[in-house]
C-alpha positions as CSV (number, residue, x, y, z in Angstrom):
1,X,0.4,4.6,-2.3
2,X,3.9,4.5,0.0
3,X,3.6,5.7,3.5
4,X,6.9,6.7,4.5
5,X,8.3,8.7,7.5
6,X,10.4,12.0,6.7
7,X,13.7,12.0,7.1
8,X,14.4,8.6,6.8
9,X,15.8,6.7,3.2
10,X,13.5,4.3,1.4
11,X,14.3,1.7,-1.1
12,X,12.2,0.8,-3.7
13,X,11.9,-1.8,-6.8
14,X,11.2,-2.5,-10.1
15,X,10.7,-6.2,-11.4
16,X,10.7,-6.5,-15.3
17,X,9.5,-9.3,-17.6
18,X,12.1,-8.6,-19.7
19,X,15.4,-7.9,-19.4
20,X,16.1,-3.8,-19.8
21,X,18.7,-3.2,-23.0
22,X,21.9,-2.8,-22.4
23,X,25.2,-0.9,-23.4
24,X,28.4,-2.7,-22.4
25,X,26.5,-3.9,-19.5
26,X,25.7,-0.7,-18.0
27,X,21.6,-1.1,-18.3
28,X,19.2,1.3,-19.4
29,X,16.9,1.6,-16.2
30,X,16.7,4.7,-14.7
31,X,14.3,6.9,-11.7
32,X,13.4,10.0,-10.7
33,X,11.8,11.8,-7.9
34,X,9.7,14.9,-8.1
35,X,7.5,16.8,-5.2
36,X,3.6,17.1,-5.9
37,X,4.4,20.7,-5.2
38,X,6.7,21.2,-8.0
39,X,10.4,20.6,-8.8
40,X,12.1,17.6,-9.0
41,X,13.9,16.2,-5.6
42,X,16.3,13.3,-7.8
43,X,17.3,14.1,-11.4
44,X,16.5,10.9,-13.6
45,X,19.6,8.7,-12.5
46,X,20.6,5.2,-13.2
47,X,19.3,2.3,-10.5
48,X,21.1,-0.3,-9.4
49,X,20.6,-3.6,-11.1
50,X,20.3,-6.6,-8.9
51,X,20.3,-10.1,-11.0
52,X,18.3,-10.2,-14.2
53,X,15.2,-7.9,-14.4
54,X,15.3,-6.9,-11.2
55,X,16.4,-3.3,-10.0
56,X,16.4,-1.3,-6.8
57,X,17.2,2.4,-5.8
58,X,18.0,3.9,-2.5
59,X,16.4,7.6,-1.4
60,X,18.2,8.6,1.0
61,X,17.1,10.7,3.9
62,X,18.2,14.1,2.4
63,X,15.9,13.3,-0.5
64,X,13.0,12.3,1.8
65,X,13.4,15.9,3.8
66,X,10.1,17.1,3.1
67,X,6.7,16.0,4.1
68,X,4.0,15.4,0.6
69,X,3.4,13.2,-2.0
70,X,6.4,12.0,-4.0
71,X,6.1,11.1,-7.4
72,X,8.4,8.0,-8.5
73,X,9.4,7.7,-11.9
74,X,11.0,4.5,-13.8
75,X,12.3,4.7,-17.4
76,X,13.7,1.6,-19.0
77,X,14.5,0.8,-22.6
78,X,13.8,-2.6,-24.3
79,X,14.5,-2.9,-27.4
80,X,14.9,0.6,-28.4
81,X,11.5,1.6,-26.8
82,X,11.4,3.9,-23.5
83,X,8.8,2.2,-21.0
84,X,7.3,3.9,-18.3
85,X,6.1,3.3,-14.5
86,X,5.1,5.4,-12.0
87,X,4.6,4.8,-8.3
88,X,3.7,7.6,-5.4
89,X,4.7,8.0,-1.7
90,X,3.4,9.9,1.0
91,X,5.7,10.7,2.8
92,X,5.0,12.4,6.3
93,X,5.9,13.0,9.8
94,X,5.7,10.8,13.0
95,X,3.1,12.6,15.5
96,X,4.6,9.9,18.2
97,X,7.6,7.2,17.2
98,X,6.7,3.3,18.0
99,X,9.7,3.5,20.5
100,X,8.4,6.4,22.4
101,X,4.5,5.0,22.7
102,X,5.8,1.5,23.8
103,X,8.1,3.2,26.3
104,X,4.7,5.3,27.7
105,X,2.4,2.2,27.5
106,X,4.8,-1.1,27.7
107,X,2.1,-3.3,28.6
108,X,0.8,-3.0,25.4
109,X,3.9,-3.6,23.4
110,X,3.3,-7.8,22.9
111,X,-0.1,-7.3,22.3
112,X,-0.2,-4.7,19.8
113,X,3.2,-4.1,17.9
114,X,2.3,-5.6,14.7
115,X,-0.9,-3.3,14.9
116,X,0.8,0.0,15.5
117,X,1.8,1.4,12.3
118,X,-1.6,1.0,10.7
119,X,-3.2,2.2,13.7
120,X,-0.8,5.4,13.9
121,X,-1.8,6.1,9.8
122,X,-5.6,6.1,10.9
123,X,-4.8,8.6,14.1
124,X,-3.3,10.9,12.2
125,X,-5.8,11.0,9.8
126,X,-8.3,11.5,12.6
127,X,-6.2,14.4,14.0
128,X,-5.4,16.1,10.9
129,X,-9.2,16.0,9.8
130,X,-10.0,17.7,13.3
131,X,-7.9,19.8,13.2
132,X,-7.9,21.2,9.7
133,X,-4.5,20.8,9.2
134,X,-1.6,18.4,9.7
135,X,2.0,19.0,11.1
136,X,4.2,18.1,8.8
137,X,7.0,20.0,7.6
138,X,8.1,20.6,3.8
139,X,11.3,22.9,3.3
140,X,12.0,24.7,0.9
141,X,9.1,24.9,-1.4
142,X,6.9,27.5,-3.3
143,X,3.6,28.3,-3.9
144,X,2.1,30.9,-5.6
145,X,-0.9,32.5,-5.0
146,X,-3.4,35.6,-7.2
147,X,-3.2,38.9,-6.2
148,X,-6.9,40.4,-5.8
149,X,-6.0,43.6,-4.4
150,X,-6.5,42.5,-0.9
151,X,-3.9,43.9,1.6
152,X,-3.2,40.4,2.9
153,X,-3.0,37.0,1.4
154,X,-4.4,34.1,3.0
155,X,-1.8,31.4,2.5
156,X,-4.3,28.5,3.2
157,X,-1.2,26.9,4.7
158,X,1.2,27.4,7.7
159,X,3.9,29.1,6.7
160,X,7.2,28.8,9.6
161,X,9.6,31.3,7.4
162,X,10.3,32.3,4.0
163,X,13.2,33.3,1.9
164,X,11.6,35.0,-1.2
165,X,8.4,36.3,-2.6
166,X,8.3,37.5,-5.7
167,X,5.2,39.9,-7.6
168,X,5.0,39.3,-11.2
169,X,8.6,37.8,-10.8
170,X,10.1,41.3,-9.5
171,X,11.6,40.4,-6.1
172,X,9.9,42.2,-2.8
173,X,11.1,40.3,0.2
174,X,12.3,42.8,2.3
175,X,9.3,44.4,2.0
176,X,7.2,41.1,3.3
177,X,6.2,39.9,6.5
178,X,3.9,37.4,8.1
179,X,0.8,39.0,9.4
180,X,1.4,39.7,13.6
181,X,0.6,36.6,15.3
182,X,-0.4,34.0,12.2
183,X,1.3,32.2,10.2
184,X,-1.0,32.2,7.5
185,X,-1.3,35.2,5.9
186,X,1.2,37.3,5.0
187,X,0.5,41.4,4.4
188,X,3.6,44.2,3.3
189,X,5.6,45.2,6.2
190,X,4.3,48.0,8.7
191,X,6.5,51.4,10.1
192,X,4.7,51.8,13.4
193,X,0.8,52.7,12.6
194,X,1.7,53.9,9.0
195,X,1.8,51.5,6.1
196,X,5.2,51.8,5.0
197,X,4.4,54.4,1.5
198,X,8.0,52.8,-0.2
199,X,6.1,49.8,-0.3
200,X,2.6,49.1,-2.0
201,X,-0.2,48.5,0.4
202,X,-1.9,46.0,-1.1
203,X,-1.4,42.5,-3.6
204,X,-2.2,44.0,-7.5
205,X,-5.5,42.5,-9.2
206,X,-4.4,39.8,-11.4
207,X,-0.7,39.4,-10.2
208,X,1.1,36.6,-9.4
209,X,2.1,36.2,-6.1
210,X,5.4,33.5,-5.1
211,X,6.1,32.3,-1.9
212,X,9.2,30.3,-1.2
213,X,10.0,29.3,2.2
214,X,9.7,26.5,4.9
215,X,6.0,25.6,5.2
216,X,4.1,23.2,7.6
217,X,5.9,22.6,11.1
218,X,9.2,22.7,11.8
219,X,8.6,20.3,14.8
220,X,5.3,18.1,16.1
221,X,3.7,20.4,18.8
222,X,3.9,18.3,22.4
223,X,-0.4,18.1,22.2
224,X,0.1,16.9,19.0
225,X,2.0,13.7,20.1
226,X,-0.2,13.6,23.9
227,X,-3.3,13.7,21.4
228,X,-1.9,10.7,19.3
229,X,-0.7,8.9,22.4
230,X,-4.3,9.1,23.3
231,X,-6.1,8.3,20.3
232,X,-3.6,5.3,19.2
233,X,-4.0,3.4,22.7
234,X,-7.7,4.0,22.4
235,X,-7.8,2.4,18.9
236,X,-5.5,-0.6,19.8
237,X,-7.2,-1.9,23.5
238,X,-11.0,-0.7,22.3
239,X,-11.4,-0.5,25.8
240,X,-13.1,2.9,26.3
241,X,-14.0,5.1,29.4
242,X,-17.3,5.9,28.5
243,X,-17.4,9.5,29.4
244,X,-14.3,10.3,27.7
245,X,-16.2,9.8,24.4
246,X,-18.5,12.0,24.7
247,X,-21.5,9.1,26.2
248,X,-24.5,11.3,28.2
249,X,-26.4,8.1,29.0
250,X,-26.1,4.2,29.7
251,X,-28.8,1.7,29.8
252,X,-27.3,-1.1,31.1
253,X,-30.3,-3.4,30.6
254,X,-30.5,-2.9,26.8
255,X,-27.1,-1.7,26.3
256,X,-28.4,1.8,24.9
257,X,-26.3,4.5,24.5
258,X,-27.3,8.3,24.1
259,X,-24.3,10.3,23.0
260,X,-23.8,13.9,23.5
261,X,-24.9,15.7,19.8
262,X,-21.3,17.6,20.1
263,X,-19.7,14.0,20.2
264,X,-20.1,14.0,16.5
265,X,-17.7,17.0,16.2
266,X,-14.6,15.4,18.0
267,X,-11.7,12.4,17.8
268,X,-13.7,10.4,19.8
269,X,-12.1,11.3,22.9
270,X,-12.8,14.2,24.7
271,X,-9.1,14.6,26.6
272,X,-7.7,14.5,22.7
273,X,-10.1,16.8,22.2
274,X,-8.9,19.4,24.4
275,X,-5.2,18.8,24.0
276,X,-6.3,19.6,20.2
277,X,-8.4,22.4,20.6
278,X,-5.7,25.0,20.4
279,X,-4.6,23.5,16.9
280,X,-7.7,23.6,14.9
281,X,-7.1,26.1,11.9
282,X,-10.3,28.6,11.7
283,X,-10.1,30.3,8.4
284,X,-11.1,34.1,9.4
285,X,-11.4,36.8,6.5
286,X,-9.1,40.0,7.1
287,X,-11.2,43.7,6.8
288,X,-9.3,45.0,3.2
């Protein structure tokens, strides 16, 4: 799979063994884009053909604007017969840019810069493991969830805003908010200490609920990126302050180490750990 970085445009290739058919030289090579969450980001359009079997098309940054996996499709024709190829992308974003962790840790920059981009994909997946979540952002989507009769729904994801939910496709926005300090559930709005009676007061057995909004994060929280600062300098010198990892005992005549049981539970550093600790999603069950 791709790794790509939100926001910015991507190009990507197809080689063929032979040639695509043509009509008056326009050829019959074409690419789409769709979002693992539904709905298609680039309608099937013509790529751009380079020399013979060999084609290339350009997302551009607008198309890469949310965060997810991307589904890449290639259709060509050869003689009369539609061919098929599919590629994927994750595409995600920076918790801390290669400029700005090279400008915090220069010495490190001619050692280390061919090893920061893997390095930084293996961080964040540290991070976003601890933490139960990652921060990544994705625009403009929908998800839809069952109604069980519960006054709330648990979203299982962040959600920053939203622009519509619909109940059994009957439209009840106005009547929506996210529950008082999360951004993971939402419940129907509140007048005071009364539940509002224009509205129902709870999610109908059996409905479908849609959610369309901007979910994730709209920006990479500052202990986020101190966190990854942390963690990728750690995984690039392996030069590690023992009690920062979470080591109770050394034996220096045997090299033994005794580890703290709780050491198991963290990044590996316990100053990540702490810059992190405010970010780690608990799933708690609302009283209905």
């Amino acid at each position: 799979m791709k790794n790509w970085t939100r926001n910015q445009q991507n190009l990507v290739f197809l080689l063929l063994d032979t040639e695509a058919d043509d009509t008056a030289g326009i050829y019959d090579v074409f690419i789409t884009l769709t979002h693992d969450w539904g709905g298609t980001v680039v309608a099937e359009t013509r790529a751009t053909r380079n020399e013979a079997k060999s084609y290339q098309y350009t997302f551009t940054a607008a198309d890469l604007i949310s965060a997810g996996v991307h589904k890449i499709t290639w259709r060509y024709t050869i003689s009369g017969t539609d061919y098929y190829k599919y590629e994927y992308a994750y595409v995600y974003d920076q918790y801390i840019t290669k400029t700005s962790f090279f400008d915090n840790n220069p010495t490190l920059e001619t050692e280390f810069d061919d090893a920061y981009e893997l390095t930084s994909l293996k961080v964040r997946d540290i991070i976003n493991t601890y933490c139960g979540q990652n921060f990544y952002f994705y625009p403009s989507k929908y998800m839809t969830f069952d109604g069980d009769g519960s006054k709330t729904i648990h979203l299982g994801h962040r959600l920053d805003d939203f622009s519509e939910v619909l109940i059994d496709s009957v439209d009840y926005t106005t009547l929506i908010e996210l529950t008082p300090g999360s951004k993971y559930y939402i419940r129907f709005k509140t007048q005071g200490e009364v539940q509002d009676v224009l509205a129902r007061s709870s999610f109908p057995n059996e409905s479908t609920v849609k959610i369309t909004g901007d979910w994730g994060w709209g920006y990479v929280p500052s202990n986020i990126t101190s966190a990854a600062e942390i963690l990728i300098r750690d995984h690039l010198t392996d030069d590690h302050d023992y009690f920062s990892h979470g080591v109770d005992q050394v034996w220096q005549d045997h090299q033994r180490f005794e580890f703290k049981d709780s050491f198991f539970e963290t990044t590996g550093n316990l100053d990540a750990d702490l810059l992190l600790m405010d970010y780690v999603y608990w799933v708690m069950d609302y009283v209905t």
